[in-house]
C-alpha positions in Angstrom: 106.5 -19.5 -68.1 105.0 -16.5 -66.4 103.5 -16.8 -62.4 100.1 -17.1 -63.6 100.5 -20.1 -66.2 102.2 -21.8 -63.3 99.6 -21.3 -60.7 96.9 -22.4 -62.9 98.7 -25.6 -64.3 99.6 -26.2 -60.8 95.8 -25.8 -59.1 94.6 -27.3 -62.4 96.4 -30.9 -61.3 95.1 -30.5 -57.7 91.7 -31.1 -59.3 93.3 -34.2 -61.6 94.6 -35.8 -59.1 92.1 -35.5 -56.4 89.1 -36.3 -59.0 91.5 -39.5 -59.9 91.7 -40.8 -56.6 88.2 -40.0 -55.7 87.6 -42.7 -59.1 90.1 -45.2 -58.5 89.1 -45.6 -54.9 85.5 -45.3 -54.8 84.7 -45.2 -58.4 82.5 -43.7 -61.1 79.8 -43.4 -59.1 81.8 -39.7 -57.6 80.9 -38.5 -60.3 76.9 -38.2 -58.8 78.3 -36.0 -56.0 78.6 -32.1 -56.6 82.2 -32.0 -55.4 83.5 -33.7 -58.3 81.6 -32.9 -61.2 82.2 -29.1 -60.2 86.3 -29.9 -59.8 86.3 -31.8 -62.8 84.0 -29.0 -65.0 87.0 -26.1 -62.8 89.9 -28.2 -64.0 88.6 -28.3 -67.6 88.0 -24.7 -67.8 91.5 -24.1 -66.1 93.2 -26.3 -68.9 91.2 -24.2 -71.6 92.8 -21.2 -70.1 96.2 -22.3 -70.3 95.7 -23.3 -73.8 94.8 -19.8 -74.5 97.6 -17.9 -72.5 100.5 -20.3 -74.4 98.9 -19.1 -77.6 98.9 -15.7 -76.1 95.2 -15.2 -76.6 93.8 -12.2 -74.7 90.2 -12.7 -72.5 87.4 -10.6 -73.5 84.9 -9.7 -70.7 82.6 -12.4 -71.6 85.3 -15.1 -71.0 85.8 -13.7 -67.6 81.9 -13.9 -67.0 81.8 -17.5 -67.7 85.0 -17.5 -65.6 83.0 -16.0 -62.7 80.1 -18.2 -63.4 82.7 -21.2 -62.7 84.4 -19.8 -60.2 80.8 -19.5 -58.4 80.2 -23.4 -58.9 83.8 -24.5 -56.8 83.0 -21.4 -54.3 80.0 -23.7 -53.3 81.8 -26.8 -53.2 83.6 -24.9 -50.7 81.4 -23.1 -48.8 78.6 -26.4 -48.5 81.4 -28.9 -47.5 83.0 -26.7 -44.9 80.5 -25.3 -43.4 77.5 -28.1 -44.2 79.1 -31.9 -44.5 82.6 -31.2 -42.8 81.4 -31.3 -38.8 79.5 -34.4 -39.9 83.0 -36.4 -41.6 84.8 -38.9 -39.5 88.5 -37.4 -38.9 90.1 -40.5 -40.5 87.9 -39.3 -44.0 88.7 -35.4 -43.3 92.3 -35.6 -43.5 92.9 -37.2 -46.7 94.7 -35.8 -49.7 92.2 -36.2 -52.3 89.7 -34.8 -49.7 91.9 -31.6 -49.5 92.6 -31.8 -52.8 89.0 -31.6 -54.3 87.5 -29.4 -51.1 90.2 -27.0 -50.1 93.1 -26.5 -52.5 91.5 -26.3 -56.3 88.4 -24.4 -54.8 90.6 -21.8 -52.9 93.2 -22.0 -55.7 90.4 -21.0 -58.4 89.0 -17.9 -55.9 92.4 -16.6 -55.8 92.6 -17.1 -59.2 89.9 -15.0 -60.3 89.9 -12.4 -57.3 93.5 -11.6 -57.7 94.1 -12.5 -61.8 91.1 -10.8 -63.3 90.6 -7.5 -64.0 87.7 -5.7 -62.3 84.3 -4.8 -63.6 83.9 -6.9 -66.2 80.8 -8.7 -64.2 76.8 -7.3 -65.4 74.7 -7.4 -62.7 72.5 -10.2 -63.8 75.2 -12.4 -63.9 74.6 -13.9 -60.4 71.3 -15.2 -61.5 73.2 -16.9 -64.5 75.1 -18.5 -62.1 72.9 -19.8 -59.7 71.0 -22.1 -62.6 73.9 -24.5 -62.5 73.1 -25.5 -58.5 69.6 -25.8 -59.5 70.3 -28.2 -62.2 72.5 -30.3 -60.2 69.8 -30.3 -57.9 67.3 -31.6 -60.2 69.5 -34.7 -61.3 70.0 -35.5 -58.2 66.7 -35.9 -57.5 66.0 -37.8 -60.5 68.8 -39.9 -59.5 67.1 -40.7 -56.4 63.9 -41.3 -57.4 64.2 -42.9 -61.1 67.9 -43.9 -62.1 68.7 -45.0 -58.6 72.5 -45.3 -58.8 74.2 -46.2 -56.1 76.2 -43.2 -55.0 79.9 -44.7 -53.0 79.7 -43.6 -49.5 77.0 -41.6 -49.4 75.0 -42.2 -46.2 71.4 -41.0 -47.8 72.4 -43.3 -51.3 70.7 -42.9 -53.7 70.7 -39.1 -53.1 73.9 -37.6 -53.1 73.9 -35.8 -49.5 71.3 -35.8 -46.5 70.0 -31.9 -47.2 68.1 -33.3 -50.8 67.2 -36.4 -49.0 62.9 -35.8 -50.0 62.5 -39.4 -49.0 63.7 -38.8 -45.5 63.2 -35.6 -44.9 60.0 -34.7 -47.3 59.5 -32.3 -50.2 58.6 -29.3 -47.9 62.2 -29.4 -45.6 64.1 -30.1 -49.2 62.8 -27.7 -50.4 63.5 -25.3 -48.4 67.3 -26.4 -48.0 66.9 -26.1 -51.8 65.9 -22.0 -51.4 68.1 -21.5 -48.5 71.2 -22.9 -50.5 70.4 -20.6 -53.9 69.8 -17.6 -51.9 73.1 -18.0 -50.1 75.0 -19.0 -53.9 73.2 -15.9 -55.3 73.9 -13.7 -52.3 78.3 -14.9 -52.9 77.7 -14.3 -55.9 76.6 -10.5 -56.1 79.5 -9.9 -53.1 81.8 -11.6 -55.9 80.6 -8.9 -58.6 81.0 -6.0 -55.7 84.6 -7.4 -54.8 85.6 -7.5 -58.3 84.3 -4.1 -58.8 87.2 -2.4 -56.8 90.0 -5.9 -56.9 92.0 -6.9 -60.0 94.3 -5.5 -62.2 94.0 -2.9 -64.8 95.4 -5.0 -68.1 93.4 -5.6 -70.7 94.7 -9.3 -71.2 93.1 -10.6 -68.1 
């Protein structure tokens, strides 16, 4: 089994099990939040790749577009929960494995993954606008979530909208809004420092 097989199988059960617990705990009402839905869409891609590299199947450049595109997703999980909702989490909810699990380890896990396993220059340089539409369409739903389906969301403070920034009926339109703007312009702005990065990082095989 070669390093990289192992690596991916391994982050690739980060996301199982910390998308598990998230379910059996709180239940399938995670599945509203951001966080999970972008581990459990990285953890399916990440078993579709392992599929392929125990057939032996090479990746063409478009593969490892869509493989940046998803890599993009789980760098905002990242980057929003750190930075954003973390400071804002009690300590006894911070330090929790399925927290770390679904947060830190398969979103650093997949980064690594692509920054260090993927060979370079493969990305066009629309690709970061591709990217950005997922964000935008998770931001719709949730909206319509909070306004029409109304599904209770488990531990979410600003229920039924998934986190406080998309809150319109606390906050207004105009102030979600511009979180909205702020948060695509910072995902598109990763996004082209992804495709510079990758420019000169990676190796030179033609199998990935």
């Amino acid at each position: 089994m070669s390093k990289t097989l192992t690596f991916r199988i391994l982050i690739a059960l980060a996301g199982i099990i910390g998308v598990s617990i998230q379910i059996k705990q709180s239940g399938w009402g995670m599945l509203l939040y951001y966080t999970t839905l972008s581990n459990v869409l990285v953890f399916s891609f990440l078993i579709y790749l392992i599929i392929r590299e125990i057939k032996n199947q090479s990746y063409n450049s478009q593969l490892l577009r869509l493989k940046g595109g998803v890599t993009m997703i789980i760098v905002m999980t990242f980057m929003v929960y750190h930075f954003i909702l973390a400071p804002k989490v009690r300590a006894y909810d911070y330090y929790t494995l399925r927290n770390f699990l679904v947060h830190y380890v398969l979103p650093l896990g997949m980064i690594a993954d692509t920054l260090i396993i993927d060979r370079p220059r493969v990305y066009r340089w629309f690709d970061p606008l591709l990217w950005t539409c997922f964000p935008l369409i998770y931001f719709a739903l949730a909206l319509f979530n909070g306004f029409i389906l109304k599904w209770s969301i488990p531990g979410a403070a600003d229920n039924p909208f998934p986190y406080f920034f998309i809150n319109v009926v606390k906050y207004g339109s105009r102030t979600v809004l511009i979180n909205a703007c702020g948060i695509a312009a910072v995902y598109l702005l990763i996004g082209y420092i992804l495709v510079l990065i990758k420019y000169f990082i990676g190796p030179k095989s033609k199998l990935n």
